[in-house]
C-alpha positions in Angstrom: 45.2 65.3 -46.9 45.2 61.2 -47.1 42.6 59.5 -45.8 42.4 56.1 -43.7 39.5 53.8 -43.6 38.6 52.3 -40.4 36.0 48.5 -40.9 33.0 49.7 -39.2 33.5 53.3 -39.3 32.8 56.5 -41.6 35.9 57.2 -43.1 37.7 60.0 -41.5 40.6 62.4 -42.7 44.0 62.7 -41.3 45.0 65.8 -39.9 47.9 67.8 -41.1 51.1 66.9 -41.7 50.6 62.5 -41.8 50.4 62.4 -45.8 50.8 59.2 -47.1 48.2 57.5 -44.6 47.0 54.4 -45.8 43.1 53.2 -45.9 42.5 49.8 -44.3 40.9 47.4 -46.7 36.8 47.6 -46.2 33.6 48.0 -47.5 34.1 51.5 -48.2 36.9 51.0 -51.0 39.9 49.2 -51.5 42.5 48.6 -54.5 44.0 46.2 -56.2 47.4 46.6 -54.3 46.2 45.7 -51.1 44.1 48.9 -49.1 45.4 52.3 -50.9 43.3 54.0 -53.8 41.0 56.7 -54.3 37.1 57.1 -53.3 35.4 56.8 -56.3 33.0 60.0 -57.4 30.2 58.8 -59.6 28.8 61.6 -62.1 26.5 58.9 -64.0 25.3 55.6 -61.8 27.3 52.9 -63.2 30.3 55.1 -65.5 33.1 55.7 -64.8 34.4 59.2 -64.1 37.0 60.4 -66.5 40.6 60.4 -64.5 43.0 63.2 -63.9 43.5 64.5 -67.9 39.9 63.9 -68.8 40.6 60.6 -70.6 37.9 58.1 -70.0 38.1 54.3 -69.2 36.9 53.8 -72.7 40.2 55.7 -74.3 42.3 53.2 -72.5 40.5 50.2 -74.3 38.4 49.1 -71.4 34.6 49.3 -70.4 34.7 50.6 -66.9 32.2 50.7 -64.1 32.5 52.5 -60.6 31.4 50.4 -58.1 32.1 51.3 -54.6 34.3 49.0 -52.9 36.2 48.4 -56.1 39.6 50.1 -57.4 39.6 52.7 -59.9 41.2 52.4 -63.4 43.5 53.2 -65.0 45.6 52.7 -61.8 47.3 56.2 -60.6 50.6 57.0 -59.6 52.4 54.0 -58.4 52.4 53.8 -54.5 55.9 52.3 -54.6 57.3 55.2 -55.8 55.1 57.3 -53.0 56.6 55.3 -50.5 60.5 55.8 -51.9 59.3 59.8 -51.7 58.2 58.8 -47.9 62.2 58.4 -47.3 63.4 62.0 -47.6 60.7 62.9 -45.0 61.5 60.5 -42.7 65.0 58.5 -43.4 65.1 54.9 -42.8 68.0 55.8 -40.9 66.3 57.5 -38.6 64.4 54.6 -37.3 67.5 53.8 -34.6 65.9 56.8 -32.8 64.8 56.6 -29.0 64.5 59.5 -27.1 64.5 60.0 -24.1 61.5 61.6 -22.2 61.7 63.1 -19.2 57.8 63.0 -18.5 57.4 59.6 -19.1 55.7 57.7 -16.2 58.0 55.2 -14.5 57.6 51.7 -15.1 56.3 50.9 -11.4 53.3 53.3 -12.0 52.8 52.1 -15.7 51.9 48.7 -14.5 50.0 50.0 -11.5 47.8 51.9 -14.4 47.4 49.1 -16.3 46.2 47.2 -13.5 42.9 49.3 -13.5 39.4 47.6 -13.6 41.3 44.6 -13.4 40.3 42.2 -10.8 42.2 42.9 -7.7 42.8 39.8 -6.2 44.4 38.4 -9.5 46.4 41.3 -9.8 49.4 39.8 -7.7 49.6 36.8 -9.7 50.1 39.4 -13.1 52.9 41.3 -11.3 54.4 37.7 -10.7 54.7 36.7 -13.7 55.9 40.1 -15.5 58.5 40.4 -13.0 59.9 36.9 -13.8 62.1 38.2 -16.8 62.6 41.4 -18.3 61.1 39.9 -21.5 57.9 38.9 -19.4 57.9 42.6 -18.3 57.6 43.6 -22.1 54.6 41.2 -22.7 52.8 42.8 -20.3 53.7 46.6 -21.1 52.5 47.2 -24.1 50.9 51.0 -23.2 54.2 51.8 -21.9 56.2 50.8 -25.0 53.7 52.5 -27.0 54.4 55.3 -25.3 58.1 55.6 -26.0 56.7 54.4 -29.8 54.8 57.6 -30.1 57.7 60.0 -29.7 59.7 58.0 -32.4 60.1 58.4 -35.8 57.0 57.6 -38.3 56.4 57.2 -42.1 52.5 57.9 -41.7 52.0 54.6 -43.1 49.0 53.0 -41.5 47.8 49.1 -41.3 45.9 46.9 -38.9 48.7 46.7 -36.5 48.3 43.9 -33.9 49.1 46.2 -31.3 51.3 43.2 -29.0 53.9 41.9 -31.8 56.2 40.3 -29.6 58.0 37.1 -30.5 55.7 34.9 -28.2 52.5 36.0 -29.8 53.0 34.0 -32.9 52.1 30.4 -32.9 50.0 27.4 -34.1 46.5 27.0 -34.2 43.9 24.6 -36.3 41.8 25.3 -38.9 38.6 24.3 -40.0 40.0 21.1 -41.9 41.7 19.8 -39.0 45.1 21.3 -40.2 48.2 23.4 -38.0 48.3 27.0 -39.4 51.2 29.3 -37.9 50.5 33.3 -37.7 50.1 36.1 -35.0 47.8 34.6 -32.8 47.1 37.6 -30.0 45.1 40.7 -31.1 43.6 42.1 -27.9 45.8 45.4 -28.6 44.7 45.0 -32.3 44.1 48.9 -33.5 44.6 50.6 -37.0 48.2 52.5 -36.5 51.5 52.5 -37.6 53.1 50.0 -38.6 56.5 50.7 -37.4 55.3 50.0 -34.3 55.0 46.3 -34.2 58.1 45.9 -36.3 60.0 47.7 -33.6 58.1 46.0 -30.7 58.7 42.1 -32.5 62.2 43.2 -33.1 63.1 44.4 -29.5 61.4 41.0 -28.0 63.9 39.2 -30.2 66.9 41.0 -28.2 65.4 40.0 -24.9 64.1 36.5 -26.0 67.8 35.9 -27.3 69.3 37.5 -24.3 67.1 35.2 -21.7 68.1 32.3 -24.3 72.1 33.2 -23.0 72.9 34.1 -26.8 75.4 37.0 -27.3 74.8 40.6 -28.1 75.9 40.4 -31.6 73.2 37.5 -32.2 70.7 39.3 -30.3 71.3 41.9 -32.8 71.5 40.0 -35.8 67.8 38.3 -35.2 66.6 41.7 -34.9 68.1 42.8 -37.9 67.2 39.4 -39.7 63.3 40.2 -38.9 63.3 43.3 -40.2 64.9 42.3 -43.5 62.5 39.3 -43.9 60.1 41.8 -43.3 61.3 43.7 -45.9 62.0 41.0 -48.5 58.3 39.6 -47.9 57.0 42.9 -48.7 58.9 43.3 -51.7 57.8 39.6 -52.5 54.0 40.4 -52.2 54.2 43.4 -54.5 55.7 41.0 -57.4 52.4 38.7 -56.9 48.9 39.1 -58.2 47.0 40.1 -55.1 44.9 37.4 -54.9 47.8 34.9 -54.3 49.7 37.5 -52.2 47.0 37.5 -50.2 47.6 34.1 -48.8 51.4 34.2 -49.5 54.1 32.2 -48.1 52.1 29.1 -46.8 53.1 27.1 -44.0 54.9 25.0 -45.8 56.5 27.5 -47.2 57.6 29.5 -44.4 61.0 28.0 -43.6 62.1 27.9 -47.3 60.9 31.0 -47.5 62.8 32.4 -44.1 65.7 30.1 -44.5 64.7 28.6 -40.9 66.3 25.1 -41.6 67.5 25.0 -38.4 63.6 25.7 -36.6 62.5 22.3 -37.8 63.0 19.9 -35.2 61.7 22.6 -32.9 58.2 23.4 -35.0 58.0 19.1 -35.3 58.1 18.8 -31.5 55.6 22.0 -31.3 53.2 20.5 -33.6 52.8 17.5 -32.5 51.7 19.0 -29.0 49.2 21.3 -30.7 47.8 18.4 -32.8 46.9 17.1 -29.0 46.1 20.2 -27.6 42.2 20.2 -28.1 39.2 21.2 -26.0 38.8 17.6 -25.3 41.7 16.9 -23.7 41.2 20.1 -21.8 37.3 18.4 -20.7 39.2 15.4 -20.0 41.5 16.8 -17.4 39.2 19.4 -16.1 36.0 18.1 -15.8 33.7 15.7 -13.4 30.9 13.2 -14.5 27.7 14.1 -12.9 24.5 12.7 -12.6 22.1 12.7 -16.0 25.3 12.1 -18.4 26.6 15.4 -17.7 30.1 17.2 -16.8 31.2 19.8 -14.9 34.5 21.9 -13.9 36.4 20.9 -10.9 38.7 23.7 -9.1 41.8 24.2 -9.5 42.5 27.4 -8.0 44.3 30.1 -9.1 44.0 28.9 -12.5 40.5 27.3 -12.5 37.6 27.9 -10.4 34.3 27.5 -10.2 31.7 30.4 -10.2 28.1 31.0 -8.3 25.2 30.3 -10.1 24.4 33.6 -11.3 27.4 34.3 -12.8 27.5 31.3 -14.9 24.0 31.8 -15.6 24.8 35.4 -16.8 27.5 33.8 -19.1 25.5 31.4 -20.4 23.1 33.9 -21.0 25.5 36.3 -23.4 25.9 33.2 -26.0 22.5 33.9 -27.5 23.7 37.1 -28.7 27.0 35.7 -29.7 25.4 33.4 -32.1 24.3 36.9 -34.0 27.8 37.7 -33.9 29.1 34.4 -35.7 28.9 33.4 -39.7 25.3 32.0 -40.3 26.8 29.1 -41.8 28.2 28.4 -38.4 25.1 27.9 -36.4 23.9 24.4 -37.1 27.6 23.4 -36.0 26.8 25.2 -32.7 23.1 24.0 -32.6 24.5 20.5 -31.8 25.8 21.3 -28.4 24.7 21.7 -24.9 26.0 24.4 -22.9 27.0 22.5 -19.6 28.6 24.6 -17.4 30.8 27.5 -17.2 34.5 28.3 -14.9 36.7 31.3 -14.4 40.0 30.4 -16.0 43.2 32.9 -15.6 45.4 33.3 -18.8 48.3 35.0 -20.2 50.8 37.7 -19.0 49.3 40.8 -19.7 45.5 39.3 -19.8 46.3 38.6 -16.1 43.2 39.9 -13.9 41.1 40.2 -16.7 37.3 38.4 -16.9 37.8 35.3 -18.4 35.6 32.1 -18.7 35.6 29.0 -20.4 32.2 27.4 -21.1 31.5 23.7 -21.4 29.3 22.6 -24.7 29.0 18.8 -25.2 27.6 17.1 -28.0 25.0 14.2 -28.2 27.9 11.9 -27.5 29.4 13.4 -24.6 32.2 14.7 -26.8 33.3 18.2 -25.2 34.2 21.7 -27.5 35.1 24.4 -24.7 34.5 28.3 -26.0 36.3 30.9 -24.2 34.6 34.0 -23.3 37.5 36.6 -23.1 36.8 40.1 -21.0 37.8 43.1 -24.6 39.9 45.5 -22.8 40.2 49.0 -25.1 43.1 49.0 -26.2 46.3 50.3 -24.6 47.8 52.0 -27.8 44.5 54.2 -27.9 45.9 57.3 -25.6 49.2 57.0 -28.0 47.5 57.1 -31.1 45.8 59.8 -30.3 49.4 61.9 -29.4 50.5 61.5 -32.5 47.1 62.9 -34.0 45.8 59.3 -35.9 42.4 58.8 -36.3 40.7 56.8 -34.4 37.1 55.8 -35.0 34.5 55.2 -32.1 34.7 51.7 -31.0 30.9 50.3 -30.8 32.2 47.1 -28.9 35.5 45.7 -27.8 34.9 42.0 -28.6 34.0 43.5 -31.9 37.7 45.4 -32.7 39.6 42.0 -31.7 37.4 39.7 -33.7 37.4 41.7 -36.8 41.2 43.1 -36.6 42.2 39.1 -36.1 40.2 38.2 -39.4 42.1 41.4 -40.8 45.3 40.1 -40.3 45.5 36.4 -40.2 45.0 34.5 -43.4 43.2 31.7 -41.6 41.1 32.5 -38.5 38.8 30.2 -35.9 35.7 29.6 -37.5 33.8 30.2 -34.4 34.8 33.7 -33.5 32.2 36.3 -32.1 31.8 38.5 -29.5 29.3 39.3 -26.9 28.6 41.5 -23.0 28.5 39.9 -20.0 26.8 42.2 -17.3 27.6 45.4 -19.7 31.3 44.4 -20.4 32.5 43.6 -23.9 33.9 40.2 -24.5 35.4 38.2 -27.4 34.1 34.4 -27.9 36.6 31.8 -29.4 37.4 28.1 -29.6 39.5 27.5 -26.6 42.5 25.2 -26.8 42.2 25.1 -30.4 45.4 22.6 -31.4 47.1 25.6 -30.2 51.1 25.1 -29.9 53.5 27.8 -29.2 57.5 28.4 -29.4 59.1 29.8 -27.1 61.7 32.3 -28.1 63.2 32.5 -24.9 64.0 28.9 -24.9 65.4 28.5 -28.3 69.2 27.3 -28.9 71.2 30.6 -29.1 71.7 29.9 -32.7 68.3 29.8 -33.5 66.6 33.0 -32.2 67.3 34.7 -35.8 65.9 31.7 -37.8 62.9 32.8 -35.4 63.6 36.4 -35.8 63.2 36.0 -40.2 60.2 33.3 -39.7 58.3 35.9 -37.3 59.2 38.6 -39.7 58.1 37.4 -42.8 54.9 36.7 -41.3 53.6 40.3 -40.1 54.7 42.1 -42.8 52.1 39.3 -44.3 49.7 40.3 -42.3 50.3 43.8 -42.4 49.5 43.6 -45.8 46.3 42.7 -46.0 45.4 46.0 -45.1 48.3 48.9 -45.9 49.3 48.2 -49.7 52.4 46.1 -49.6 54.0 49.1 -52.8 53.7 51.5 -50.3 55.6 49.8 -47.5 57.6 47.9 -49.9 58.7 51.6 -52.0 60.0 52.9 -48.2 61.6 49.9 -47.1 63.4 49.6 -50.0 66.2 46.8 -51.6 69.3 47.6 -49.0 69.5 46.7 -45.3 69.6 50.7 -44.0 65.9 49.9 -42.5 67.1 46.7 -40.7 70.5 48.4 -38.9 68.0 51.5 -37.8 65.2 49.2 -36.4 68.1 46.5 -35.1 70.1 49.8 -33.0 66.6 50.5 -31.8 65.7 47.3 -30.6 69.0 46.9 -28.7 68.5 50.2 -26.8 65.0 49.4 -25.9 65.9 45.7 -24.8 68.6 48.1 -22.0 65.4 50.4 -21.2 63.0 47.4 -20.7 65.8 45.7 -18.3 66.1 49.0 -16.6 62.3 49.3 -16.3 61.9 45.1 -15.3 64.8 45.7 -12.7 62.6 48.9 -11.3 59.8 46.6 -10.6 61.6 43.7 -9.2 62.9 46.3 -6.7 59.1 47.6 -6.0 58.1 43.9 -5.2 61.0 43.7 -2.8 60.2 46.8 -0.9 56.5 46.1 -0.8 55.3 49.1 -2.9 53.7 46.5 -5.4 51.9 42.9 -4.6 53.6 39.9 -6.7 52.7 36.0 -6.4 55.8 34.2 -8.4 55.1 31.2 -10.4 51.4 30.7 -11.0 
């Protein structure tokens, strides 16, 4: 039986049946290919065990050691070829599969469920906004689609999946050096599972982004398909690498050479020179009061922004002492500069709608403002689905903890202030808030451009995927032709008409009252 290694956790065996299950990257053992080799059984502390046919590191010219964490050698079989095997199990053609379930819970009453231990009064302003579009209504069902996801085809290939991988989850963000980096930039869904699933998911958001951008079915399509074949390509292009540069492939500058997105880059100019502006203290700026003693506070500005009582901002407050435990040591003299001023309740996203979320005011000696964000850690909505198709799934010691730690997993450049932390026994996730963050919209794109979008988005999970599946793996089942890309491109298309079917059953629940909606907040 494969195994799959989970950061955090024991590693645990797969049951029956999923062979070729890949182990995440972590401290328990990792390869030189990217997350698949074997656990290393030491029969003398610091030698090598002989490999299969008794010959010995030393017969191969080499001194070898086994240390844990490390790769074995002589490499075994290759896992490219494992992955070709993987094909005549499940066909790459089979990928344009979506069945249909007659047990599956309407749409109406997926939303309702996901509106659980959310709070209620914000709950209208979440149907609002998911009802605007039928490409809104997919950002904020990601459960359901995992739903249909789990009675689909799968290779048994396993990565750090994000979990969310639609189009509008990629985007700009700064890094430590003052710089714009572009990746996936959502992980609140983040889980270890297949990966087909947010190939699928990205590529079915390109269908409806491109509809809603009033492009035509054939270039809805051919985004779809363009993803998946960047995808493809940039996995085959990571396996030709040496894994430390693979690793930290296809820099930004790089991307639309890369993608052959020429035509994106008036689009990402106009986005990045909004991100380079979008900082915490403009945010402070906008949002904040003088008061007496030097200080600032939040002003409301209900929905969106409100104040909170005393207590509660107290009790938030209070969490960022253990969140400092949470964050790299190095970190801490940074933070030791600020203040904590004051803290607000600020409502974000689509599907974060109605969760806990704060922002909380630090200023430095000068008066110069960084806002955190204190982010309520849902569990995940995949979890139920992963565990109908029989993947492990480790115990989860802390929400905040999974999203942190799956983000670092799969972004090549993360916020240098992540942590995570409770709030009257709730998990959350602590971040730089409005951190140059700039964002396209996919839905808004020239018609022409939603598959220069569609390769550009592409290229960059199956990046990020590969920093914890090996790349030869997914790279040996993907393969050189385009059979993948038609499969997951059909797919996409049918699931674009299912999510309009399910976005039109909701509309009609708002109009007869069934469900609470407040439009455009």
């Amino acid at each position: 039986m494969a195994e799959v290694g989970t950061a955090g956790a024991e590693r645990q065996t797969a049951p029956a049946g999923r062979a070729g299950l890949v182990e995440q990257a972590g401290p328990v053992r990792q390869d030189n290919g990217g997350g698949q080799g074997g656990s290393a059984s030491v029969p003398e502390p610091g030698r090598r065990p002989a490999p299969e046919g008794g010959r010995t590191a030393e017969a191969f010219g080499v001194r070898g050691f086994a240390v844990p964490g490390f790769a074995a050698w002589p490499v075994r079989d290759s896992p490219k070829e494992e992955g070709k095997v993987l094909r005549g199990r499940v066909p790459r053609a089979a990928h344009a599969e979506l069945l249909v379930d007659t047990d599956r819970p309407d749409a109406v009453t997926a939303v309702e469920e996901s509106n659980r231990g959310r709070i209620p009064e914000l709950t209208p302003i979440r149907v609002g906004r998911m009802a605007a579009t039928p490409f809104a209504f997919l950002r904020g069902t990601a459960g359901l689609m995992a739903y249909d996801l789990a009675r689909t085809p799968m290779t048994g290939i396993s990565a750090q999946i994000c979990g969310d991988a639609h189009a509008a989850n990629f985007g700009l963000y700064g890094d430590a050096r003052g710089g714009l980096v572009i990746d996936l930039n959502d992980f609140d869904e983040t889980v270890h599972g297949p990966w087909e699933w947010d190939l699928k998911r990205l590529a079915t958001s390109l269908v409806l982004a491109g509809r809603e951008a009033g492009a035509d079915e054939d270039t809805c399509r051919g985004a779809a398909r363009d993803c998946v074949g960047a995808y493809r390509r940039t996995m085959r292009l990571l396996v030709r690498l040496p894994v430390l540069d693979a690793w930290n492939a296809i820099a930004d500058e790089e991307l639309v050479s890369h993608t052959d997105a020429h035509d994106l880059l008036g689009t990402l100019e106009r986005v990045s020179a909004k991100a380079r502006a979008n900082t915490s203290g403009r945010f402070a700026a906008r949002s904040t009061e003088a008061v007496d003693g030097g200080g600032r506070r939040f002003v409301d500005a209900a929905p969106v922004l409100r104040r909170v009582p005393d207590a509660e901002a107290a009790a938030v407050a209070a969490s960022l002492e253990h969140y400092l435990t949470t964050v790299s040591e190095d970190r801490l003299p940074l933070l030791a500069r600020y203040a904590v001023h004051d803290v607000a309740f600020r409502v974000v996203g689509t599907g974060s709608v109605g969760t806990r979320s704060y922002v909380v005011l630090l200023l430095d000696h000068r008066g110069e403002a960084l806002v955190l964000q204190v982010k309520e850690a849902r569990a995940s909505a995949l979890l139920p689905h992963l565990a109908t198709i029989g993947h492990p799934m480790p115990e989860v010691a802390h929400e905040g903890r999974r999203v942190v730690l799956g983000q670092k997993r799969m972004q090549v450049v993360s916020d240098i202030l992540l942590g995570w932390t409770s709030v009257d026994g709730l998990p959350y996730q602590v971040r730089q808030f409005r951190n140059r963050k700039g964002s396209v919209d996919p839905a808004a794109l020239a018609a022409d451009h939603v598959d220069d979008y569609g390769r550009m988005t592409g290229a960059l999970l199956a990046r990020a995927h590969s920093h914890s599946a090996d790349p030869r793996l997914i790279a040996g089942y993907c393969g050189k032709n385009e059979e993948l890309d038609e499969a997951v491109a059909s797919f996409a298309v049918a699931y674009a008409d299912r999510t309009e079917a399910d976005h039109a059953a909701l509309t009609a629940a708002v109009r007869s009252g069934r469900i609470a909606s407040e439009p455009g907040v």
